[in-house]
C-alpha positions as CSV (number, residue, x, y, z in Angstrom):
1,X,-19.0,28.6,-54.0
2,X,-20.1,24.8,-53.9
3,X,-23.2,25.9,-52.6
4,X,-24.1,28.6,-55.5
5,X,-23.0,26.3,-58.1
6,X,-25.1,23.3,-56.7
7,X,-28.0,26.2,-56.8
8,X,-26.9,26.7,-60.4
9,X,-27.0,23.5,-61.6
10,X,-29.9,22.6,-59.8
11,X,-31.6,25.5,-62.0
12,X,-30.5,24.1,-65.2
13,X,-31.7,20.4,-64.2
14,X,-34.9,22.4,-63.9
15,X,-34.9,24.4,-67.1
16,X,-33.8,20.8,-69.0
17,X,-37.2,18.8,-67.4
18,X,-39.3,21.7,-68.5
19,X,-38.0,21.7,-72.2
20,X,-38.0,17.5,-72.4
21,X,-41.8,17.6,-71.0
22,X,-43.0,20.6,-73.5
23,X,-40.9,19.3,-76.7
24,X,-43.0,15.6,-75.7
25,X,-46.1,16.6,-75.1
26,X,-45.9,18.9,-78.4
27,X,-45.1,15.3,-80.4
28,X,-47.7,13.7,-78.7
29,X,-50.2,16.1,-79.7
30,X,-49.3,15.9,-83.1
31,X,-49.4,12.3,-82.6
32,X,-53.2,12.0,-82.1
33,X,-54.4,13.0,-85.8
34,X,-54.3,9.0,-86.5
35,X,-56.1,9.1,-89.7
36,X,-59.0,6.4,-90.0
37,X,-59.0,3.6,-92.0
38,X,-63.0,4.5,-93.6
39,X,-61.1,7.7,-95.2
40,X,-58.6,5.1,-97.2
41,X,-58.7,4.8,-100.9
42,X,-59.0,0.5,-99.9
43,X,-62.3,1.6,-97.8
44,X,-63.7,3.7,-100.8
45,X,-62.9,0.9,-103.3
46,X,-64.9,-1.8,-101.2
47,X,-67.8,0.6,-100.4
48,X,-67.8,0.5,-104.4
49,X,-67.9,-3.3,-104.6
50,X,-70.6,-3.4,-102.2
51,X,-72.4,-1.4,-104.6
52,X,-71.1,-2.2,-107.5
53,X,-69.2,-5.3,-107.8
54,X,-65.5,-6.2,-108.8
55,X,-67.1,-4.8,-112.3
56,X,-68.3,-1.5,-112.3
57,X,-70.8,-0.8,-115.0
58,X,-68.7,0.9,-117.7
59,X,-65.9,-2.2,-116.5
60,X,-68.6,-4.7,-117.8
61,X,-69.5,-3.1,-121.2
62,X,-66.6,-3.1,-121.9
63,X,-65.3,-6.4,-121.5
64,X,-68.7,-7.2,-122.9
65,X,-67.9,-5.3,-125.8
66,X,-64.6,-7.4,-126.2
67,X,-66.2,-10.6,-126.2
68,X,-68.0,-9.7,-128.8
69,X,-66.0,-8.5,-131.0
70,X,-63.6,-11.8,-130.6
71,X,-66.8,-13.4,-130.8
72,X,-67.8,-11.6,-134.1
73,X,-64.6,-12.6,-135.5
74,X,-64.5,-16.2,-134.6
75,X,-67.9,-16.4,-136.1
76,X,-67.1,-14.9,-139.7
77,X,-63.6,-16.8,-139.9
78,X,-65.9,-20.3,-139.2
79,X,-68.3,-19.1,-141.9
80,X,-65.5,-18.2,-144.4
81,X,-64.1,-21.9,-143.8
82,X,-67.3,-23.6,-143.9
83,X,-69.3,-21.6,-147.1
84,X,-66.1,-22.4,-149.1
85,X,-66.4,-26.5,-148.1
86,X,-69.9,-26.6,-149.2
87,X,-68.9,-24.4,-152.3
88,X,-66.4,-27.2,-153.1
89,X,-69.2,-29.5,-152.6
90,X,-72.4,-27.7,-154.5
91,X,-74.2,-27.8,-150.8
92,X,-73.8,-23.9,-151.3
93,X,-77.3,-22.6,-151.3
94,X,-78.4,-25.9,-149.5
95,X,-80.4,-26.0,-146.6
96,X,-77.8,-28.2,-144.5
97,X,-75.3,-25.3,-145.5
98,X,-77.7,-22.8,-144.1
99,X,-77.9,-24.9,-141.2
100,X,-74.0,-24.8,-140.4
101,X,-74.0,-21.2,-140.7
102,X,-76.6,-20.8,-138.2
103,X,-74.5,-23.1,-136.0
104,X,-71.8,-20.4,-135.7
105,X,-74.0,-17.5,-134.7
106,X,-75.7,-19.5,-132.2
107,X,-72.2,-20.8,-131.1
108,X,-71.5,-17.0,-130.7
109,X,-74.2,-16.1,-128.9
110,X,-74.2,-18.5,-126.5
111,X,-70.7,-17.5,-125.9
112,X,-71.6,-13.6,-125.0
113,X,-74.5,-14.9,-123.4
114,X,-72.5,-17.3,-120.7
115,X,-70.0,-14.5,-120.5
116,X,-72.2,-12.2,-119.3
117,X,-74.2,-14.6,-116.7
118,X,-70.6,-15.5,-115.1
119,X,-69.6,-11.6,-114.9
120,X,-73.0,-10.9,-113.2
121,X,-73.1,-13.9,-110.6
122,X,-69.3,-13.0,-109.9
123,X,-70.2,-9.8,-109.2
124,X,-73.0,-10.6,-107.0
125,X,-70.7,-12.9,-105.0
126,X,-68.2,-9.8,-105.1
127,X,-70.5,-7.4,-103.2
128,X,-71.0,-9.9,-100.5
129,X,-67.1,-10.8,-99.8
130,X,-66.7,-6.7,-100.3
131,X,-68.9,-5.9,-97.2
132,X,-67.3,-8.7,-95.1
133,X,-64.0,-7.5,-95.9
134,X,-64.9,-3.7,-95.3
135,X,-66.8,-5.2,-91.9
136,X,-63.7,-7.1,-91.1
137,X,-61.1,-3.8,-91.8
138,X,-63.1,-1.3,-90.2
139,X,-63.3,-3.8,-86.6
140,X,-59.7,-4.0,-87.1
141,X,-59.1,-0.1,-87.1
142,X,-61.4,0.2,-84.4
143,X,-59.3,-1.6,-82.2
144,X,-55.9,-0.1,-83.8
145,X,-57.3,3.3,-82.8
146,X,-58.2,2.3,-79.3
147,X,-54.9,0.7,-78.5
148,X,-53.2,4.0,-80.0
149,X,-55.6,5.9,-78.0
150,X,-54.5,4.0,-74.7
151,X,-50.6,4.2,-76.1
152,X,-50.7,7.8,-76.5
153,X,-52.5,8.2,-73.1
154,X,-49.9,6.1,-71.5
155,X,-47.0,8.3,-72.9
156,X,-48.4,11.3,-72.0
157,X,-48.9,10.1,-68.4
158,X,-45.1,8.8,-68.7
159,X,-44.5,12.5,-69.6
160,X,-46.0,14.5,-66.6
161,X,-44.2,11.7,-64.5
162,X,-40.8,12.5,-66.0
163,X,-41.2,16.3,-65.3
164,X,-42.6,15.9,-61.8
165,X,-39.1,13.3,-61.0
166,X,-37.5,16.0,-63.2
167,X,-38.2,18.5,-60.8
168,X,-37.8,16.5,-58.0
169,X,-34.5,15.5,-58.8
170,X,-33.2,19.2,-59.8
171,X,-35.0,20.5,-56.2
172,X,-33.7,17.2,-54.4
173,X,-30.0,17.5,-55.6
174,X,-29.8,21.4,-55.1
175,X,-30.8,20.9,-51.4
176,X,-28.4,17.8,-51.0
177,X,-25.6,19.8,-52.6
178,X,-26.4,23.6,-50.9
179,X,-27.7,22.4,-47.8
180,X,-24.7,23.9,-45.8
181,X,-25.2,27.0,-47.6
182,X,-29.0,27.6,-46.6
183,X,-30.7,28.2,-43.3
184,X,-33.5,25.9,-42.1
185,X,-36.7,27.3,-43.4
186,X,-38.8,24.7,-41.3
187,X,-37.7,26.8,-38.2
188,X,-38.5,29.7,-40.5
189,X,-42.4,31.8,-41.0
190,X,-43.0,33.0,-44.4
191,X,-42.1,36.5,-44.2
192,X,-39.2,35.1,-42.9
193,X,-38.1,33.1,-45.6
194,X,-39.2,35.7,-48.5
195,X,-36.8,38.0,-46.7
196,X,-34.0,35.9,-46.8
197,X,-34.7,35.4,-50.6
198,X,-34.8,39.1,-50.9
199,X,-31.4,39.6,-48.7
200,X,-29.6,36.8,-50.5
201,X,-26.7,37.4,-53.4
202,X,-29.2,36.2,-55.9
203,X,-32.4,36.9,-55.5
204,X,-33.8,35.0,-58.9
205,X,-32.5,32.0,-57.4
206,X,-33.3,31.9,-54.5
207,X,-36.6,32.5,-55.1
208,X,-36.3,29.7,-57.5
209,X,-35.3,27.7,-54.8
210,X,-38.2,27.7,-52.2
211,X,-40.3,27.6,-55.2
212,X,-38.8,24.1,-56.3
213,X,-39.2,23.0,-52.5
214,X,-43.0,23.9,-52.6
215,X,-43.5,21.6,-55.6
216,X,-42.1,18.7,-54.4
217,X,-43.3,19.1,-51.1
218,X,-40.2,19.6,-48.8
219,X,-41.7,23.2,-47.7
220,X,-45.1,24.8,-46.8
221,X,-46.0,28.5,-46.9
């Protein structure tokens, strides 16, 4: 009895290293689709700047389009202010008073003109800190992905351990447990011992058994 349930348990030990080891390696294959940082939205948006700038081309009309306007407006509310002074004072049609109107649109386009020098040398310094960035990222995945590469490699070699101790353990334990129960196989040829697996209560196991002693070592056919 002590030595068929030993055999027993011994089996099941077996059965749970062999579901632990396939239920592991199944997450660890899943595991490995690690995506890559160059297929990231924040890798697309730098490859853009590189290109591009911080302001894409349709991003710079239209904040170019905005200054003007402000601009624009600024301008005619200067004008208004200015054509009624000299009104008060006769200088309406005067040259001085065409003079001061000109100031405002030159005012203004000065403005849109400096706007649109700083936009374009901020974009040009942009581009450069873009590719260092993107340089810096893509380095930094590089070694991410080796390390997980080496992590996942060092789990799966963690997992083949734990199933060859697994069975170990379960072949170990039966023999310690059944050893009264079974006859010495070293004293034994092979036909020997497959006829004492054939002749024995339970033939499954038994066979299980000198098949668990093969693969970890403790018997040679």
């Amino acid at each position: 009895m002590i030595g068929a349930y030993a055999i027993g348990k011994g089996v099941l030990n077996l059965g749970s290293s062999v579901v632990n080891y396939m239920a592991k390696r199944k997450m660890l294959k899943g595991m490995k689709n690690r995506p890559s940082w160059e297929s990231s939205d924040q890798a697309a948006e730098l490859k853009r700047q590189q290109n591009e700038g911080i302001y894409s081309p349709t991003a710079r009309q239209n904040i170019m389009s905005r200054v003007g306007q402000n601009t624009a407006q600024v301008e005619n509310q200067g004008k208004a202010g200015y054509m009624g002074q000299m009104t008060r004072m006769g200088l309406e049609n005067s040259v001085a008073g065409a003079r001061g109107l000109a100031d405002y649109t030159r005012a203004r386009m000065k403005t849109i003109a400096t706007t649109g020098e700083n936009i374009d040398t901020e974009n040009e310094m942009s581009k450069v800190t873009a590719a260092e960035k993107y340089g810096e990222l893509a380095h930094q995945d590089e070694m991410d992905s080796w390390n997980y590469k080496n992590y996942l490699k060092q789990k799966k070699t963690q997992n083949n351990l734990d199933l060859v101790n697994g069975i170990t353990g379960a072949a170990g334990g039966m023999m310690d447990s059944a050893q009264s129960s079974l006859p010495d196989f070293k004293k034994m040829d092979s036909n020997q011992i497959w006829n004492w697996a054939a002749s024995y209560q339970d033939p499954a196991k038994a066979e299980k058994i000198i098949n668990m002693l093969i693969m970890s070592g403790q018997l040679t056919l």
